[in-house]
Every structure is written in structure tokens, then in C-alpha cells.
C-alpha positions as CSV (number, residue, x, y, z in Angstrom):
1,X,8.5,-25.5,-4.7
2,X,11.9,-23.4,-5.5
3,X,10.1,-22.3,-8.6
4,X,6.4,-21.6,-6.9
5,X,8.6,-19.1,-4.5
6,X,9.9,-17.4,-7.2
7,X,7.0,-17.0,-9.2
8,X,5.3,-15.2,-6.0
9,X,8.2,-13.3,-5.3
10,X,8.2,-12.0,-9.0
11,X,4.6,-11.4,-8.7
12,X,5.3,-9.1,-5.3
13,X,7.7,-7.5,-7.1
14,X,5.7,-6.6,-10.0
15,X,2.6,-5.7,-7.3
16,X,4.9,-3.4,-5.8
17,X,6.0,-1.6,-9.1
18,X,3.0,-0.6,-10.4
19,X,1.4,0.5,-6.8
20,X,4.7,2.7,-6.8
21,X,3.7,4.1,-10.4
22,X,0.5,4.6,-9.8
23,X,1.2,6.3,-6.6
24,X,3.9,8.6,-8.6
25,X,1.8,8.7,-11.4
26,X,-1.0,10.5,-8.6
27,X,1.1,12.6,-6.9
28,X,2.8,13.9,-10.6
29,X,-1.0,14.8,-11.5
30,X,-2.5,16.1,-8.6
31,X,-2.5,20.2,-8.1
32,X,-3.2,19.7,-4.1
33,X,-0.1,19.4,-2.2
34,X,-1.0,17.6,0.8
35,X,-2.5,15.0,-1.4
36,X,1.1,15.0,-3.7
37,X,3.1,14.4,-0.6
38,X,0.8,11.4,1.0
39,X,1.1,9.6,-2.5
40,X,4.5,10.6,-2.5
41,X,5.1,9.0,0.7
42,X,3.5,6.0,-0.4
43,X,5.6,5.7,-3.4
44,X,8.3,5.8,-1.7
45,X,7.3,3.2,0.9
46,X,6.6,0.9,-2.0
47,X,10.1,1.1,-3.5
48,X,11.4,-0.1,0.1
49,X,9.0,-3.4,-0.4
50,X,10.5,-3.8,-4.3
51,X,13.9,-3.3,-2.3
52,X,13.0,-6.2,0.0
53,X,11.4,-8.7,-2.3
54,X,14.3,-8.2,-4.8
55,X,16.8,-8.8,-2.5
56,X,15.2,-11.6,-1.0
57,X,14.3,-13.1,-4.8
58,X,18.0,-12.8,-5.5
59,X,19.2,-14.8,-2.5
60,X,16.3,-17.2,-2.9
61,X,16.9,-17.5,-6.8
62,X,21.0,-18.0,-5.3
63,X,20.6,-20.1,-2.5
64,X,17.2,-21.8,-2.0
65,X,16.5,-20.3,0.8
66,X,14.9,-16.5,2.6
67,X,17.4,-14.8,4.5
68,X,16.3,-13.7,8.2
69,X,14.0,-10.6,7.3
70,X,16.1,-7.1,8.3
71,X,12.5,-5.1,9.2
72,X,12.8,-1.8,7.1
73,X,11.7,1.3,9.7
74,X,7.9,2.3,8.1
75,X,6.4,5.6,8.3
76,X,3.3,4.9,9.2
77,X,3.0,7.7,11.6
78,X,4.2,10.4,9.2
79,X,1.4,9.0,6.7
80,X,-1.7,9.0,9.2
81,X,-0.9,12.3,10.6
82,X,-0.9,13.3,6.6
83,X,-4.5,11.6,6.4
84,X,-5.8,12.6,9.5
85,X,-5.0,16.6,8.5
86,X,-8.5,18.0,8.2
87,X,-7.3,19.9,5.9
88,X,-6.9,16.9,3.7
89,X,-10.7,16.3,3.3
90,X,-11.5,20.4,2.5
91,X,-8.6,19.7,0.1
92,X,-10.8,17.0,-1.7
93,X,-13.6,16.4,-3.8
94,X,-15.5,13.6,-3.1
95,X,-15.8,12.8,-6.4
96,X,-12.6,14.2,-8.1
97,X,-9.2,12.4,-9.5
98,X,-8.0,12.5,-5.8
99,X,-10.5,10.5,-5.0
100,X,-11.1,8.0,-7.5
101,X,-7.3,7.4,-7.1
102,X,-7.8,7.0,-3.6
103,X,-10.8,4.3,-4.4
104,X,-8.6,2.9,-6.9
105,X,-5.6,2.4,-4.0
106,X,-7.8,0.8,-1.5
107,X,-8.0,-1.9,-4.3
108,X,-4.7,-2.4,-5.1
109,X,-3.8,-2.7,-1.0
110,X,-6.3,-5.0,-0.9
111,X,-5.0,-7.2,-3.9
112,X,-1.5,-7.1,-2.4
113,X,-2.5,-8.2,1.3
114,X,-4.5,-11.5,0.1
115,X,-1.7,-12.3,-2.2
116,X,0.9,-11.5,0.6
117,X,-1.7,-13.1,4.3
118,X,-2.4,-16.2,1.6
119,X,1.7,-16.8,0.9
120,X,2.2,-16.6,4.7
121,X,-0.2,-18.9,5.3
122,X,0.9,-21.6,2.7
123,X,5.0,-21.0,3.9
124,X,6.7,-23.7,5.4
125,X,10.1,-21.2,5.7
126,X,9.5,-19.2,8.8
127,X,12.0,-16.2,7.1
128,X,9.7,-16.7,4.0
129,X,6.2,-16.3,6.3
130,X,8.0,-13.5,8.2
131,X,8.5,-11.2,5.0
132,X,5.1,-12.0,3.7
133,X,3.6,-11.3,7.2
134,X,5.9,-7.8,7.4
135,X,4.5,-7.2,3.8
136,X,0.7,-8.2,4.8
137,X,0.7,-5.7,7.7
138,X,2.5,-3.1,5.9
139,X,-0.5,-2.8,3.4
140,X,-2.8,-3.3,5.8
141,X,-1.7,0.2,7.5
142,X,-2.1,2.2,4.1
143,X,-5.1,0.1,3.7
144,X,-6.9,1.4,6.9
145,X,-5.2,4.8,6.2
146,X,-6.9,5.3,2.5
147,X,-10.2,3.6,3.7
148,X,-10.4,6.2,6.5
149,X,-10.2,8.9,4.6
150,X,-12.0,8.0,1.7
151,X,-15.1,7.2,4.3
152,X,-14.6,10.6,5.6
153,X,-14.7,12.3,2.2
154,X,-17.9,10.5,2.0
155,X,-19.2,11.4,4.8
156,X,-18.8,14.7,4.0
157,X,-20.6,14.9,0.4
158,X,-23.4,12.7,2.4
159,X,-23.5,16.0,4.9
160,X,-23.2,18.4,2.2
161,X,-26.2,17.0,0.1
162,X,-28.2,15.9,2.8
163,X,-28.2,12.2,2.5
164,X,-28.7,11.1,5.9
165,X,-31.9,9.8,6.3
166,X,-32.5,11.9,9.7
């Protein structure tokens, strides 16, 4: 079991690392600011999750145990008023980098929150469910966030090349 809880935290941790490069690696590329600082943002918010699974997988690899969860303030707010900008989607292509790294998030959030609703389900330790269920909602908000806009910037190719069907 000790080892099962490890493995899983190690695999968090590692879930966490590259949605922080790859979040870095879009803002570094990107020429549109608003996009820079939302995957800024969201780099940032995943080094706070490395921060809470490595200090968890330390005292778990010390002691046995998950320490009572210390919830890290999010900034969810400052991200969806960053998404909900309209001047976001005139920003982006529908089908440019921006984009495809936005289609390319929604996957990884959705990796991370089976992995994380699936641990919490299988937990016995209540600290262990509660990080995995503070983890599972977190990426549920950037989840819901990224699909949002990427359904608008659809939207708006679908209006700009007449694809609605009335």
C-alpha cells in the first residue's frame, strides 16, 4: 500500500511538471500577451500542486502517513476574468499555436483529474482523499476555463465561415 501511494504521488508530481512546462513552454512562445500571462498564471498554479504533492510525498515517504492538507489560496478568479476578456478570442486564431496549445491543455487537465477523482475514490486516508479531491477540483477549474474558451474560439471561426446550418 505504502509503495502504491508513493508511486501515485510520484506520478502527480511528474503530471504536474510537465503541465508547468508545457504551460511555460506556451507562454515563452506565444507573441499575444494576454495569452502569455493566462499560461503564465497557470504555470505558476501548477508549481503550487508540485509544492503540495512533494511535500506530502516527503512526509508520506517519512512517516506513513498524509499530513492534514494546508489548502493553498487558488486564483481562479484572476484566471477566468483572463479567459473571459473578449479581447482574448480577437486575440486568437482558431486554428493557430494558441489554440492547438489550448486543445492540447484541455487534455492534459483531463488526464490529471481522472488520475487525481480515481485516487480519491480508492483512498482509505481521509488527508490522502482530501489532497486528491483539492487536486481534482483544482483542474477541474482550468479545465472548464480552457474548454470555454476554446468553444468560443470555435464558435467564432464557425460564425466567420458560415457554418451554422441556419
Amino acid at each position: 500500500m505504502k509503495n502504491q501511494a508513493l508511486d501515485i504521488l510520484k506520478m502527480a508530481i511528474l503530471m504536474e511538471r510537465r503541465g508547468k512546462e508545457f504551460y511555460n513552454t506556451v507562454a515563452n512562445q506565444t507573441k499575444d500577451e494576454n495569452v502569455r500571462n493566462i499560461f503564465a498564471l497557470m504555470a505558476k498554479e501548477e508549481q503550487l500542486h508540485i509544492d503540495q504533492l512533494s511535500e506530502h510525498f516527503k512526509t508520506y515517504q517519512e512517516n506513513g502517513t498524509f499530513d492534514k492538507m494546508v489548502i493553498a489560496k487558488q486564483e481562479k478568479d484572476t484566471i477566468a476574468k483572463m479567459i473571459l476578456n473578449p479581447a482574448i478570442k480577437k486575440s486568437i486564431s482558431a486554428a493557430s499555436f494558441e489554440a492547438a496549445a489550448i486543445s492540447a491543455a484541455i487534455d492534459m487537465e483531463n488526464k490529471a483529474i481522472e488520475v487525481y477523482s480515481e485516487r480519491a475514490k480508492e483512498s482509505n486516508d481521509s488527508n490522502e482523499k482530501d489532497l486528491y479531491l483539492w487536486l481534482t477540483d483544482f483542474e477541474r477549474g482550468h479545465h472548464k476555463l480552457l474548454n470555454d474558451l476554446n468553444r468560443g474560439l470555435m464558435e467564432e471561426i464557425w460564425n466567420d465561415h458560415h457554418f451554422w446550418p441556419f
